[in-house]
C-alpha positions, 0 to 999 in steps of 0.5 A, a space after each residue: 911756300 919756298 922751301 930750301 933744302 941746303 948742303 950739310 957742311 957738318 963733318 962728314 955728314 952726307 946726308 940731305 934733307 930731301 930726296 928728289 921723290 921727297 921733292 916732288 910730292 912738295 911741288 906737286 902740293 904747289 910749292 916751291 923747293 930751292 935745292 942747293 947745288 951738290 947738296 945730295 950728291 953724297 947721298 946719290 942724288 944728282 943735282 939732275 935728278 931734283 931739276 927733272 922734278 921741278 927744284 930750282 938748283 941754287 948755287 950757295 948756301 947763302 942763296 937757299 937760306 936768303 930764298 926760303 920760307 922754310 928750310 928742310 935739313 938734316 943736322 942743326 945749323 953750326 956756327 957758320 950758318 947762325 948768321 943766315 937764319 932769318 926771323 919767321 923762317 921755319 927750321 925743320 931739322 934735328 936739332 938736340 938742343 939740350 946739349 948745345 948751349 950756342 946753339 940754342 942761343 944762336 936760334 933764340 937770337 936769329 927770331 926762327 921757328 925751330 921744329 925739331 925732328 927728335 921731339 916731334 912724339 906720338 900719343 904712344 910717345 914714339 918719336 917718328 922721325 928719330 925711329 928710322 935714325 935710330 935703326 940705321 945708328 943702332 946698326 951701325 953701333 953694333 958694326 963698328 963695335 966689332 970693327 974697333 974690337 980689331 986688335 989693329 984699331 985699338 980694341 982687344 983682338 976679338 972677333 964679334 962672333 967667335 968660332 967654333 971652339 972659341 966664345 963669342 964677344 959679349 956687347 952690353 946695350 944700355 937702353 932698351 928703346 929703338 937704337 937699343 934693341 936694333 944694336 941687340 938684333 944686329 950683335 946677336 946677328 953676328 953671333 955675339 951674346 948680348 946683354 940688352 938693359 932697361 928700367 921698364 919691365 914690360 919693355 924687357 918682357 917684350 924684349 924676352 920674347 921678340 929678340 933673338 936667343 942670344 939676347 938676354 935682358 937685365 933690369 938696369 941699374 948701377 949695380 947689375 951694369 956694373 957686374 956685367 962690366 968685367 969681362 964684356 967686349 963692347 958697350 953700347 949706349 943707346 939711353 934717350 930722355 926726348 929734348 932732354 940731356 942722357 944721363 951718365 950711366 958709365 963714370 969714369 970710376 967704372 972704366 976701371 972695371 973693364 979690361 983694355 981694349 973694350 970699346 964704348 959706343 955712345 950712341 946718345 952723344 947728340 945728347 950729351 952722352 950716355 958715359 961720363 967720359 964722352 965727347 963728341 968726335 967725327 967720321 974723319 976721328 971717330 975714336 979716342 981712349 981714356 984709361 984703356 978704354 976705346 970711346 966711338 962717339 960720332 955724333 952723326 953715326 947714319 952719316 956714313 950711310 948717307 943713301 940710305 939714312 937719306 931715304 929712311 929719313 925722308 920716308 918718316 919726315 915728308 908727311 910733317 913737311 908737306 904740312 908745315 908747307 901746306 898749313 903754316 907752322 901754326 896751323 900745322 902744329 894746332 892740327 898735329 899735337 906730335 907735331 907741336 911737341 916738335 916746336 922747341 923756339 919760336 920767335 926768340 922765346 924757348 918752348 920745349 921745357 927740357 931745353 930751357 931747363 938744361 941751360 936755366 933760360 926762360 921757358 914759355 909755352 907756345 900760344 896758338 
């Protein structure tokens, strides 16, 4: 199979989709991979070091897309690259389509297989290819809400983890999956008291016992979240519904419960967001306030550690790769059930029922 890996040209996104020892295990399975030119140099990988494996460096992007049978990417194609996805062409890439309605209409017209990385899920229900995104973003969530707490960026002055004789912040992390407790262990690391919520009570069992003393768990609801909002520092919202929108579980009406200067973190904004008052925002303007409040909400948080998310990334997705290369998607996602719950468009026709649901379109299971 040909397979194209082309350059990001999200907003500061520094990622690839493969680095060069990902490339290698696909030639070595036969296949062909067409890297465009510069597309890991932000990740630190030299267009050298994909040639020395055997990739063929392409110099636009419109080349790697014309080329291959399948592209192997990082974040969803935007606008300027609808018009270079062709009908047949297998998109492996996040895509978090239920909160980008031109998106979805873009991939339903452009005829393509999309496979996206944050349905693929486990029989357990774990999502293999969001969890070591979710490491590296509930990390960063925790260090750049200390960062914004800096009274010179907009927060309230305070140092995450106190002193001796002065308290330490409090962080409030709504959701207890993967982002959620990587952000708790990250917080609690630096010395804050961490308050870390969930609707599942064995997860909070599990929870109490594996995290750290300074991380405490609550039973989510409005009412215990709203209790904890009058003297905490930071809020961290890492809720996930898999291809499905996050819900609001800060409204605008609970800012005023906070005190100026506290910063939210929406970790969930490639889903629409978990706080009412979330909108998208970039590496180069990360944050904004409403009401006194300091919203970060990045939608491509691992970007600002682009080797690293680049290597963890590859680790997790090269397996699913080398399959829908070696088999074809179809054969590949008949042998692979948690690889079939990653098809989300196939052929114009929407197969992943939260997406079609969100934007009320037609949903139509795939055949095999």
């Amino acid at each position: 199979m040909r397979i194209g890996i082309p350059k990001e040209i999200k907003n500061n996104e520094s990622r690839v989709g493969m680095t060069p020892a990902g490339v290698a295990e696909l030639i070595k399975h036969g296949h062909e991979v067409f890297v465009q030119h510069t597309a890991g140099i932000g990740s630190g990988f030299a267009d050298e070091e994909y040639e020395a494996v055997g990739a063929k460096i392409l110099p636009t992007i419109e080349e790697t897309y014309d080329v291959a049978e399948m592209i192997v990417k990082v974040k969803e194609p935007i606008e300027p690259e609808y018009k270079l996805v062709k009908p047949g062409q297998v998109l492996f890439t996040y895509f978090h389509l239920a909160c980008d309605r031109p998106l979805t209409e873009a991939m339903v017209k452009s005829g393509a297989v999309c496979v996206a990385y944050e349905t693929v899920q486990l029989k357990d229900r774990s999502l293999p290819l969001l969890v070591p995104m979710s490491e590296v973003a509930g990390r960063m969530a925790s260090i750049n809400g200390a960062y914004y707490l800096q009274k010179t960026k907009g927060g309230k002055g305070k140092l995450i983890g106190g002193v001796p004789g002065v308290k330490p912040t409090k962080v409030l992390v709504l959701g207890g999956g993967t982002v959620g407790e990587a952000a708790a262990r990250m917080a609690a690391g630096m010395g804050a008291e961490v308050y870390i919520t969930d609707i599942s009570l064995p997860r909070l069992r599990q929870l109490d016992i594996e995290t750290p003393a300074n991380v405490h768990t609550l039973y989510s609801s409005e009412h215990n979240i709203r209790k904890e909002l009058a003297d905490v520092d930071i809020v961290i919202g890492s809720v996930l519904i898999p291809g499905d929108k996050a819900p609001h579980l800060i409204t605008r009406d609970m800012l005023k419960l906070m005190e100026p200067g506290t910063v939210l973190v929406d970790v969930a904004i490639d889903q629409g967001g978990c706080f009412e008052t979330s909108h998208p925002t970039t590496h180069s303007e990360p944050v904004y306030e409403v009401d006194g409040i300091l919203h970060y909400a990045v939608a491509n948080i691992p970007g600002a550690v682009a080797h690293t998310s680049t290597m963890a990334l590859t680790n997790a997705t090269l397996r699913y790769a080398i399959a829908l290369a070696d088999k074809g998607w179809r054969k590949a996602c008949k042998d692979d059930e948690a690889l079939f719950k990653g098809l989300n468009v196939v052929d114009g026709k929407i197969t992943f029922k939260a997406v079609a649901d969100v934007w009320g379109m037609p949903y139509e299971p795939v055949e095999l």
